[in-house]
C-alpha positions in Angstrom: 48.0 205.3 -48.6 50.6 203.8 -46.3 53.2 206.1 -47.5 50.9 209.3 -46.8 50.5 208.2 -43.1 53.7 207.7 -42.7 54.7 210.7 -44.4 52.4 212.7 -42.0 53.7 210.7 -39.0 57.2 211.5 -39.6 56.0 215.4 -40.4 54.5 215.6 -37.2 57.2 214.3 -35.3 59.3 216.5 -36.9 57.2 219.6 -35.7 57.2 218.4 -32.6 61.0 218.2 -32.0 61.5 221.6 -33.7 58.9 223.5 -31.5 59.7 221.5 -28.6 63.3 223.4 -28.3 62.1 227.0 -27.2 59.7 225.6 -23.8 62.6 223.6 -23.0 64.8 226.3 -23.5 62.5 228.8 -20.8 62.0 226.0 -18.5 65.5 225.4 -18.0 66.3 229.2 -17.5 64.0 228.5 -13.9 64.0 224.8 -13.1 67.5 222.1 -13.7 66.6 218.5 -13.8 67.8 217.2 -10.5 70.9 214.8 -11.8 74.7 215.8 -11.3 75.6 218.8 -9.6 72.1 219.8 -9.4 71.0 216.7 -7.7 68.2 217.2 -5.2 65.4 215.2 -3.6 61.7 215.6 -4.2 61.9 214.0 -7.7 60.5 210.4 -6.7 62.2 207.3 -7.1 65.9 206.9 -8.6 68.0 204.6 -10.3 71.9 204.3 -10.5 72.7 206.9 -12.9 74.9 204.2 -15.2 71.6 202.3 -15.2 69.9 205.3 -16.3 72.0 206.5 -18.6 72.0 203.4 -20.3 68.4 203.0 -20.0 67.8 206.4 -21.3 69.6 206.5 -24.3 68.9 203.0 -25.9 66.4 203.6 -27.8 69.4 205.7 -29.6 70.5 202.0 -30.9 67.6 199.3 -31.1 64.8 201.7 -32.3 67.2 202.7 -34.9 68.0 199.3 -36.1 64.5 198.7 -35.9 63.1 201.1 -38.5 66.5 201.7 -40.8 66.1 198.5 -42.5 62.7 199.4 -43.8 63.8 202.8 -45.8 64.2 203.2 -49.5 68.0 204.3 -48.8 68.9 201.1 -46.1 70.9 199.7 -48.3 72.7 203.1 -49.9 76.7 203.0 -49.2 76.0 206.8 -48.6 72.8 206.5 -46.6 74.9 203.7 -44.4 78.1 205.9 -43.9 76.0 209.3 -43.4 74.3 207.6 -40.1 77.4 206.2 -39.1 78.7 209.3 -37.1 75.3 208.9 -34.9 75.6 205.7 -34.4 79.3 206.0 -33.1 78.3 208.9 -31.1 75.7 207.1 -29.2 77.2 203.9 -28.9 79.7 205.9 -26.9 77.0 207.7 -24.7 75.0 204.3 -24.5 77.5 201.4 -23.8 80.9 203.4 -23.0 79.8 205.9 -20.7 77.7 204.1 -18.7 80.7 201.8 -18.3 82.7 204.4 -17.2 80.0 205.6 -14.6 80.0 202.4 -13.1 84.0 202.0 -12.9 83.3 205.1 -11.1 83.6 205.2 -7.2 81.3 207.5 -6.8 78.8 206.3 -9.3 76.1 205.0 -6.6 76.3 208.2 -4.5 73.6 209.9 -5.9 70.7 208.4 -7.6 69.1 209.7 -10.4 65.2 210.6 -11.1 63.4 207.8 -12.8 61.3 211.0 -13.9 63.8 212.2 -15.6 65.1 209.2 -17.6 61.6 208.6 -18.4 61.4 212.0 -20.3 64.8 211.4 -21.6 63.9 208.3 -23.0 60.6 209.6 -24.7 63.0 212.0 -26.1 65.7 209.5 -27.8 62.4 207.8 -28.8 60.9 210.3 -30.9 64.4 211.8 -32.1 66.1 208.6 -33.1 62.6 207.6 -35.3 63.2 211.3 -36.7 67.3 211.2 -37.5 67.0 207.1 -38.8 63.6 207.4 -41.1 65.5 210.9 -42.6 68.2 209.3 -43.3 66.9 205.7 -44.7 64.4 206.9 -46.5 63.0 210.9 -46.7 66.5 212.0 -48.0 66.5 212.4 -51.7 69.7 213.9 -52.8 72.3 211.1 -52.3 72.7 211.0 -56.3 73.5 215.2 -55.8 77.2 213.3 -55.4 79.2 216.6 -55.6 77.0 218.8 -53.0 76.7 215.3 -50.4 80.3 214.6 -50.2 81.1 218.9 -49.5 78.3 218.8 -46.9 79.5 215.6 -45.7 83.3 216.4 -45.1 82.3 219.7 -43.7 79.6 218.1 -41.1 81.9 215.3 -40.2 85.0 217.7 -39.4 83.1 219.5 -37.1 81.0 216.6 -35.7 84.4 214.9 -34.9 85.7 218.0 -33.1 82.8 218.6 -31.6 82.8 214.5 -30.2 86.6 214.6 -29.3 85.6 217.9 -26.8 82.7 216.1 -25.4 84.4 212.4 -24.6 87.8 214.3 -23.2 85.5 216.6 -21.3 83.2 214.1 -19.6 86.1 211.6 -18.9 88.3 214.6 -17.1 84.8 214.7 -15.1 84.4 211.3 -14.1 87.9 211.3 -13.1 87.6 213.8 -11.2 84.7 212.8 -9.4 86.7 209.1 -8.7 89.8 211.0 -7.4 88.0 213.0 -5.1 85.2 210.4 -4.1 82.4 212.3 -5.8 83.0 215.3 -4.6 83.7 218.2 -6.7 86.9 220.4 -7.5 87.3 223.1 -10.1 88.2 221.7 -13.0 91.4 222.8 -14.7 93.5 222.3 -18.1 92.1 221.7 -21.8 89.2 223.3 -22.6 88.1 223.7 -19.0 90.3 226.5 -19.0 87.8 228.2 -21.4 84.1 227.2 -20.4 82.3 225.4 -17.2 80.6 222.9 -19.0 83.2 222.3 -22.5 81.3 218.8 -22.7 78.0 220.6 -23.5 80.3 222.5 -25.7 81.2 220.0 -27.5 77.8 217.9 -28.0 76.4 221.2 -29.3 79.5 221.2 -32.0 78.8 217.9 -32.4 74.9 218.1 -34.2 75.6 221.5 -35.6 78.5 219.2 -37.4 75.6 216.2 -37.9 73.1 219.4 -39.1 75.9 220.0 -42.1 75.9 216.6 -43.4 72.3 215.8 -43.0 71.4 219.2 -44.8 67.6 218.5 -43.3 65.3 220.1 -40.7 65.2 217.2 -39.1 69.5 217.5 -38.1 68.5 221.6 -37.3 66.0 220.6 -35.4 67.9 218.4 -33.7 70.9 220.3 -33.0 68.1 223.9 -31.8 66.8 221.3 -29.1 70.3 220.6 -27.7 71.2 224.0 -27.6 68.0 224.4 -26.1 68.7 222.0 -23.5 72.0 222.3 -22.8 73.0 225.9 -23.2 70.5 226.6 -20.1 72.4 224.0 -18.4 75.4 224.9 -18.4 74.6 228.4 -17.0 73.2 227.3 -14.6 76.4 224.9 -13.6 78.7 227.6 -14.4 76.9 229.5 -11.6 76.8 226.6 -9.0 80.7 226.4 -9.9 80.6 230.1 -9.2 78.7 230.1 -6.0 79.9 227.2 -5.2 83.8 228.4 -5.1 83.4 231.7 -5.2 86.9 233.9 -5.2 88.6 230.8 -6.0 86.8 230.3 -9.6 88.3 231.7 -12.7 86.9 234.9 -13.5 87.8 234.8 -17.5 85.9 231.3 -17.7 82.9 231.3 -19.9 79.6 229.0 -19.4 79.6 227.1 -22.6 81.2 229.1 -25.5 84.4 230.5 -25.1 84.7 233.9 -25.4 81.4 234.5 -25.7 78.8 232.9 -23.2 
């Protein structure tokens, strides 16, 4: 009885992160949540954005070692090393960057929403119960050993890519930001000379690489919501850089995928 309730819970969830991607998506093509570049007031009280950010994405880490333990697969080598890319991932966007924020000069300049850390926590809530109970315990071909190890290579190539644009990306951007104390200049060099926003690039790579290895609709669904949320995003920054430095911007530079959009 216990596993059919959780069974449904999980299924539920599940639903809800898959059909929560296109509303997001349409919001986002009118209204940008008010942190970064498109900081504004009118969106209550705020928080220093390393505080946030490490508020925010937490439950990323302690929800997950919170409900792993209890799945069928906890203690499978492969179940352990599958989740691993996750975990490194958001260790990184929940202990390093932060950091980084805060070494920052300009990380107290503007504050950020406690709206919107709220949503982005009940988001990392829902999604971390969804990507750690898949994982420890719904996922039922770890003995498919030939099949795992091709989808795991495959998903962990591109995942690693797709981390290594993201870090590089965001660190060029904090630097930036310090050199300039926190004010903005166009980017240039790496893949900045291809995109706006090559750090949403890269996260997208990222979990359609963690998609591949999970092989579940719980990794799809994961990686449609951050297309959902971060594609709008970075049009919308690729157009602030636009109206922002007009003439001066490259006119070859893409939004987020180069070459293409």
């Amino acid at each position: 009885m216990e596993e059919i309730a959780d069974q449904t819970f999980f299924h539920y969830c599940l639903l809800t992160l898959i059909f929560s991607g296109p509303p997001t998506a349409v919001a986002l093509k009118f209204l940008q949540a008010p942190y970064g570049k498109h900081n504004r007031t009118g969106w209550g009280p705020t928080v220093s954005p390393p505080i946030a950010w490490f508020v925010m994405e937490s439950p990323t880490l302690w929800l997950t070692l919170l409900i792993f333990p209890f799945g069928r697969h906890a203690l499978n080598p492969k179940s352990l090393l599958l989740f691993s890319p996750y975990l490194i991932h958001y260790f990184h966007r929940t202990i390093i960057y932060p950091l980084r924020l805060f070494r920052s000069s300009s990380a107290g300049k503007n504050g950020f929403p406690i709206t919107i850390a709220a949503m982005a926590f009940t988001f990392n809530l829902l999604n971390a119960y969804i990507q750690a109970r898949w994982v420890s315990h719904y996922k039922d071909d770890y003995e498919d050993g030939q099949w795992f190890w091709w989808r795991f290579s495959t998903g962990l190539v591109v995942f690693v890519a797709g981390m290594y644009i993201n870090i590089t990306s965001d660190r060029t951007l904090v630097r930036l930001k310090k050199e300039n104390r926190g004010g903005y200049v166009i980017p240039r060099g790496g893949w900045f000379e291809l995109v706006s926003c090559p750090n949403y690039f890269g996260e997208v790579i990222e979990w359609l690489g963690w998609a591949v290895m999970t092989w579940s609709w719980a990794g799809i669904g994961f990686f449609l919501y951050t297309c959902s949320n971060l594609i709008p995003r970075a049009r919308a920054s690729h157009k602030w850089y636009i109206d922002k430095f007009k003439e001066e911007y490259p006119k070859t530079r893409k939004a987020v995928i180069p070459f293409v959009y």
